[in-house]
C-alpha positions as CSV (number, residue, x, y, z in Angstrom):
1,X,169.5,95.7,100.7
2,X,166.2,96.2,99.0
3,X,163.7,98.7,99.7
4,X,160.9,97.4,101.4
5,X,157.5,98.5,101.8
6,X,154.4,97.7,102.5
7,X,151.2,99.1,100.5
8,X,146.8,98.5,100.8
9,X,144.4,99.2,98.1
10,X,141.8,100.8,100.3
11,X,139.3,101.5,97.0
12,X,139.0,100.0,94.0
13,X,137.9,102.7,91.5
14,X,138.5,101.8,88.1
15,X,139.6,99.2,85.6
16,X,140.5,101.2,82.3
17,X,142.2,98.1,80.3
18,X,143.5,94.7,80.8
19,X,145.9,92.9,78.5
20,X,146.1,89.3,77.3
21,X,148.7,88.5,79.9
22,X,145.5,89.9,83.0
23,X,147.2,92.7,83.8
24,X,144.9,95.5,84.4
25,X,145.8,99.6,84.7
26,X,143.6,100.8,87.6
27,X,142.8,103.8,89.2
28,X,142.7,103.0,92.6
29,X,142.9,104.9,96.4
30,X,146.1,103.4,98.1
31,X,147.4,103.4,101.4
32,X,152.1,103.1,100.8
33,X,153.7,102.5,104.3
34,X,150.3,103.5,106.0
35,X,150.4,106.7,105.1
36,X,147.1,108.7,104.1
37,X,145.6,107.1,100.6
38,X,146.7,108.9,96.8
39,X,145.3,108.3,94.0
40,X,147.0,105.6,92.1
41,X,147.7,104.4,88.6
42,X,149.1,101.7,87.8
43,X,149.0,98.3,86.1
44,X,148.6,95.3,88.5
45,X,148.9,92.0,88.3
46,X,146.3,89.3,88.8
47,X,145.4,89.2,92.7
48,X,147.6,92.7,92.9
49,X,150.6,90.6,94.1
50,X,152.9,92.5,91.5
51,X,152.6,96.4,90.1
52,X,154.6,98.4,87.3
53,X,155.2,101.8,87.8
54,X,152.6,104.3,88.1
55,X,151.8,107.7,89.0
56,X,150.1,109.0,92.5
57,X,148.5,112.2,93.0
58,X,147.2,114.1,96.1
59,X,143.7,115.1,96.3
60,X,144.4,118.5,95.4
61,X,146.5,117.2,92.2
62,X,143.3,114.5,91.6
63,X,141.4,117.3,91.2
64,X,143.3,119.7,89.0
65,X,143.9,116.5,86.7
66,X,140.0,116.4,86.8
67,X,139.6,120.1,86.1
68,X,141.7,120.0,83.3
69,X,140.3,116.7,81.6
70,X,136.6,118.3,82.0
71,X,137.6,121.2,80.5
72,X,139.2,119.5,77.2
């Protein structure tokens, strides 16, 4: 039996590369199983039917990441 769940891209942030094939890696605020929006990156599909695996991060990790990458 497959997992299933549901997910909403509730803001569209960033687009930090697309390859030939129009997949994009985003950084994106996103709702999984209507749960309080993460910060998301990932690489979508055209029309974000599809995804490949990503990373989300809390506010409070969001802003340590952000922290750290000022600070380099």
């Amino acid at each position: 039996m497959a997992n299933e769940f549901s997910y909403e891209i509730v803001e569209e942030i960033a687009v930090l590369s697309e390859n030939p094939k129009g997949w994009r890696k985003e950084l994106n605020l996103v709702s999984w199983n209507g749960r309080p929006p993460k910060f998301d990156l990932r690489d979508w599909s055209p029309g974000h039917e599809k995804m490949g695996k990503g990373v989300t991060l809390s506010n409070e990790e969001f802003a340590a990441l952000k922290q750290t990458l000022t600070s380099m």
